[in-house]
Backbone as JSON, one array per atom type, in Angstrom:
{
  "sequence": "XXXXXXXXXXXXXXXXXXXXXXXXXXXXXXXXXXXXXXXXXXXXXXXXXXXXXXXXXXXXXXXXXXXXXXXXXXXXXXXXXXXXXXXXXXXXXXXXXXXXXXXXXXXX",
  "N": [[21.92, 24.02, -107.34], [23.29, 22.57, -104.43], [22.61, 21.3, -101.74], [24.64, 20.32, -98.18], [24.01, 18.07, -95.7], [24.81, 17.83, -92.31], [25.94, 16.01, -89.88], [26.44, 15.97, -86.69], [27.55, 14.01, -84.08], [27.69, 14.31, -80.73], [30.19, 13.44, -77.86], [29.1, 12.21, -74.87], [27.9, 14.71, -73.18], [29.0, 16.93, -74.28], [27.9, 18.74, -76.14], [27.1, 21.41, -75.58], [29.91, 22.44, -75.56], [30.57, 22.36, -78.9], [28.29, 23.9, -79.38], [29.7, 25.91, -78.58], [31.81, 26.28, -79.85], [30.69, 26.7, -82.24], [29.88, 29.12, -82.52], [31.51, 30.83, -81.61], [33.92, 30.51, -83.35], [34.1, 28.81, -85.72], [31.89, 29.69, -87.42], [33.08, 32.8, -88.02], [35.55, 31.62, -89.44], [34.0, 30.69, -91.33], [32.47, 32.46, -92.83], [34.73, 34.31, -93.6], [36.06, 32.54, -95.48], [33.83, 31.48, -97.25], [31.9, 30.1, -96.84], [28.36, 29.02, -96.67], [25.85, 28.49, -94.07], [22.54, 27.32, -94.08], [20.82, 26.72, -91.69], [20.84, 25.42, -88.28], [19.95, 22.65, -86.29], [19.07, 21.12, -83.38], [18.13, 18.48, -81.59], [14.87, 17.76, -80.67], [12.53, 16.2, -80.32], [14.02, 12.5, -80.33], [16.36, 9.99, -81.26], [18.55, 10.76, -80.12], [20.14, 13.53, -77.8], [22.44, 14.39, -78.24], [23.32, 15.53, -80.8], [23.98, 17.91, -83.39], [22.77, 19.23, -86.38], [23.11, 20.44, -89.07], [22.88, 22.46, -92.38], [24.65, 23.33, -95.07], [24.78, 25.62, -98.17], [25.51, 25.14, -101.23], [26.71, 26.19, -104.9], [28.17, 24.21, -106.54], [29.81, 21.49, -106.76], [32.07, 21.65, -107.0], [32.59, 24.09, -106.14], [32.11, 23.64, -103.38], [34.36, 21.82, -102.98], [36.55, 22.96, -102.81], [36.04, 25.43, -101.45], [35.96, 24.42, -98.57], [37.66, 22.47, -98.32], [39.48, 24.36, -98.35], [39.35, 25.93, -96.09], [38.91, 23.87, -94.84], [41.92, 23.16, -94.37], [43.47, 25.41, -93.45], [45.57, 26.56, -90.88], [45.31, 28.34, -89.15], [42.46, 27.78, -88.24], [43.01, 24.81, -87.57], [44.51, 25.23, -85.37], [42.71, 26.58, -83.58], [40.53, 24.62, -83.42], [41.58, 22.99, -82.07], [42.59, 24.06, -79.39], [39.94, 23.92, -78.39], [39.73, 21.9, -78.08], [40.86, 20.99, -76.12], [40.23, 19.92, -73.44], [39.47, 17.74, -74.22], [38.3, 15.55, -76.74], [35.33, 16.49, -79.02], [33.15, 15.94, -80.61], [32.52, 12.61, -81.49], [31.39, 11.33, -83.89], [31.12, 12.02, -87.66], [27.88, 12.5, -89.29], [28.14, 12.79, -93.39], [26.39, 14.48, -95.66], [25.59, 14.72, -99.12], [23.44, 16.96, -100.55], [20.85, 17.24, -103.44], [18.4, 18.69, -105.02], [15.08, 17.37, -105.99], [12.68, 17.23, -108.91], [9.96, 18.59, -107.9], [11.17, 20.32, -106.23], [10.36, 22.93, -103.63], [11.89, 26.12, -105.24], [14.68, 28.14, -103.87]],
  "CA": [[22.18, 24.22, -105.92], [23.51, 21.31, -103.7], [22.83, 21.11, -99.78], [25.4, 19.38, -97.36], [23.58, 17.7, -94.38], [26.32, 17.26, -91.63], [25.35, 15.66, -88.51], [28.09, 16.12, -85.17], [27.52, 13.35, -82.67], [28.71, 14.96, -79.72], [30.71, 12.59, -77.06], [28.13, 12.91, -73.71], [28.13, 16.1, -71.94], [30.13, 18.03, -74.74], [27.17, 19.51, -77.2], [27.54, 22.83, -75.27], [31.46, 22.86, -76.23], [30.51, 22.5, -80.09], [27.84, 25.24, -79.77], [30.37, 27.41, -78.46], [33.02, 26.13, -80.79], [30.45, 27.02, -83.55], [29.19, 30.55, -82.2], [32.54, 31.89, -81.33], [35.27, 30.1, -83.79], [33.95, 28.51, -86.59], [31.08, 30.76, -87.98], [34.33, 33.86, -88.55], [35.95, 31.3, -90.51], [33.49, 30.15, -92.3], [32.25, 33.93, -93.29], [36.04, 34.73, -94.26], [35.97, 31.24, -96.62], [32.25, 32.08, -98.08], [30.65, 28.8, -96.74], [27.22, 29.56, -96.6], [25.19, 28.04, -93.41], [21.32, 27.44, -94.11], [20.36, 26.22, -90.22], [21.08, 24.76, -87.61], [19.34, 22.04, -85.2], [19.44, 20.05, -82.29], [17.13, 17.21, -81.72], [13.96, 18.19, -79.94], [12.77, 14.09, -80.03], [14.72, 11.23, -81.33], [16.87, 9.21, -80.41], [19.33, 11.18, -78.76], [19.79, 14.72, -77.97], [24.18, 15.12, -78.21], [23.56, 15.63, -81.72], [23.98, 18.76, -84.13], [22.51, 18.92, -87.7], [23.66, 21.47, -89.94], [22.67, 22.28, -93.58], [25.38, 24.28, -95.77], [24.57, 25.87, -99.47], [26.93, 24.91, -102.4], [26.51, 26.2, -106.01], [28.09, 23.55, -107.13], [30.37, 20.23, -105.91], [33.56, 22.26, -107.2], [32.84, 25.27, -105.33], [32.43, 23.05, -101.92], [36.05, 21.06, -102.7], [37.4, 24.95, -102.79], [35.87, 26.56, -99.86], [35.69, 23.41, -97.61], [39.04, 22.26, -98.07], [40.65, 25.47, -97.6], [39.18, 26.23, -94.19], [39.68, 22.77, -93.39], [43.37, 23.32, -93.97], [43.76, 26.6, -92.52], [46.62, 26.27, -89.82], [44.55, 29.19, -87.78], [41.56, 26.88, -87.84], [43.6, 23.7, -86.96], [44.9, 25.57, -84.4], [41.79, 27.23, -83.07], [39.63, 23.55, -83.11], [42.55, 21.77, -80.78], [42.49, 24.74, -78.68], [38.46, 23.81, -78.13], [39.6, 20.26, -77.62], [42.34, 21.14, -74.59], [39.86, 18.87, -72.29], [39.25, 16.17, -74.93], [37.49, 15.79, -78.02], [34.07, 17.1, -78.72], [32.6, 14.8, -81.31], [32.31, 11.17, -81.31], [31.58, 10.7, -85.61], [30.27, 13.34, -88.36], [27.73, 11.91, -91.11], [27.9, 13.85, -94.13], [25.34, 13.99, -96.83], [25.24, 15.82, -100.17], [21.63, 16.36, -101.44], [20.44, 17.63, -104.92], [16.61, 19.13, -105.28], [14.51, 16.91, -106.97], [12.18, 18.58, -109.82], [9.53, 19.15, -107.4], [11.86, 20.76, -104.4], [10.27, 24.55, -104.21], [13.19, 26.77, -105.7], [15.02, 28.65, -103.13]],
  "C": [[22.31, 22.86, -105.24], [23.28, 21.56, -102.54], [23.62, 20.17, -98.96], [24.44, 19.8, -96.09], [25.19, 17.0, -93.66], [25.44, 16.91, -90.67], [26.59, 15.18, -87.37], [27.04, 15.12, -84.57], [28.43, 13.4, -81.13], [29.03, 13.81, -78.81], [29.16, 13.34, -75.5], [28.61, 13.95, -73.28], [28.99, 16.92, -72.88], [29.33, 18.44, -75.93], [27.31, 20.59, -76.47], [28.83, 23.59, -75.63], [31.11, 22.99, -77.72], [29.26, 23.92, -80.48], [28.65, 26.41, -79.35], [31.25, 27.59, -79.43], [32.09, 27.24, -82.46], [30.13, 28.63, -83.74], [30.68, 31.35, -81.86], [33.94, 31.64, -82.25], [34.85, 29.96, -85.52], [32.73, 29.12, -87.67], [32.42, 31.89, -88.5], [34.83, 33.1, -90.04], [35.23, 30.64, -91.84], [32.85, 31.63, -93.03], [33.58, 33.87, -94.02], [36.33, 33.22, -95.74], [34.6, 31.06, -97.44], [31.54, 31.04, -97.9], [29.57, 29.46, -96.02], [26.48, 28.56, -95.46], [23.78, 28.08, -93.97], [20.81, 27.69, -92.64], [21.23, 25.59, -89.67], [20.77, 23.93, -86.22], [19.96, 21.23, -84.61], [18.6, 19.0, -82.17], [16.37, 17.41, -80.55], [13.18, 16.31, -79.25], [13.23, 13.63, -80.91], [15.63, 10.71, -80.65], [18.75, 9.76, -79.52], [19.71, 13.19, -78.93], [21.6, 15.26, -77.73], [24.16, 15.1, -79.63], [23.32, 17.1, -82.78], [23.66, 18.99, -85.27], [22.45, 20.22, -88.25], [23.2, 21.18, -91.41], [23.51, 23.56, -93.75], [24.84, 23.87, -97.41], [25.45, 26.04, -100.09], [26.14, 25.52, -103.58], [27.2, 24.89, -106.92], [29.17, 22.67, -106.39], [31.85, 20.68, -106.22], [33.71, 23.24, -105.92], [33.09, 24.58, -103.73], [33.81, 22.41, -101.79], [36.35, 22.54, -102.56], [37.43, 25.2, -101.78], [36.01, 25.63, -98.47], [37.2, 22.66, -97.32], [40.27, 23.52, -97.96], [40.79, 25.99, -96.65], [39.27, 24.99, -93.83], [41.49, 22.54, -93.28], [44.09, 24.25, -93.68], [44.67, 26.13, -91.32], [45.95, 27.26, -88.51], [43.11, 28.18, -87.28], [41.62, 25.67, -87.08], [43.7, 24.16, -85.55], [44.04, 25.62, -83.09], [40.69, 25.84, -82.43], [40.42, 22.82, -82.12], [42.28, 22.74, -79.57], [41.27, 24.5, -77.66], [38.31, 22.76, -77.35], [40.48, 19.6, -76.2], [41.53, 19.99, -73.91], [39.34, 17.67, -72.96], [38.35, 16.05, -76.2], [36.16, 15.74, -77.88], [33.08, 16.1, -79.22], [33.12, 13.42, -81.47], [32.86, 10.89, -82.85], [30.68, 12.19, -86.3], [29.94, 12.18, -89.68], [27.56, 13.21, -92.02], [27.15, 13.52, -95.33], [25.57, 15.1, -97.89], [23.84, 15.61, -101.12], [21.7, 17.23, -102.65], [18.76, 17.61, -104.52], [16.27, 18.0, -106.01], [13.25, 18.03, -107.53], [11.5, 19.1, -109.48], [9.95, 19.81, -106.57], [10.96, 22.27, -105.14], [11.55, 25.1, -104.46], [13.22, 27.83, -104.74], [15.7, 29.8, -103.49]]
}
């Protein structure tokens, strides 16, 4: 099992546009493409609070090139994320992480 940590740095004043983006657009397509969400937080303290942190569940680093590059080249998706962005773009930068359990992780 692999986990992708993503982290959205929203531009000021536009983390409310990416929770809507994610609650009304991008959740569908990610159901219809089988990417699996774990969570999803905001930053309660730290050093700033326009940020989004997401964990998605892979079986393996094939299956994520598959499902991840085919909803990111979806032409309804393209479509659907500019649509979001009519008053300007939402995010700033996205880090992305791919983790692996080590032998103690509890098994999920």
């Amino acid at each position: 099992m692999i986990h992708e940590l993503r982290v959205y740095h929203c531009l000021p004043g536009r983390l409310p546009d990416l929770h809507a983006r994610f609650e009304n657009v991008t959740l569908k397509f990610w159901a219809e493409y089988g990417i699996r969400p774990v969570g999803f937080w905001t930053t309660l303290i730290g050093p700033s609070n326009q940020t989004l942190h997401y964990l998605l569940e892979w079986d393996s680093l094939a299956e994520r090139e598959t499902r991840w590059n085919a909803f990111a080249a979806d032409p309804r998706w393209i479509a659907a994320r500019t649509e979001t962005e009519k008053n300007g773009p939402i995010v700033e930068r996205i880090e992305n992480i791919l983790l692996t359990p080590t032998p103690y992780s509890k098994p999920r």
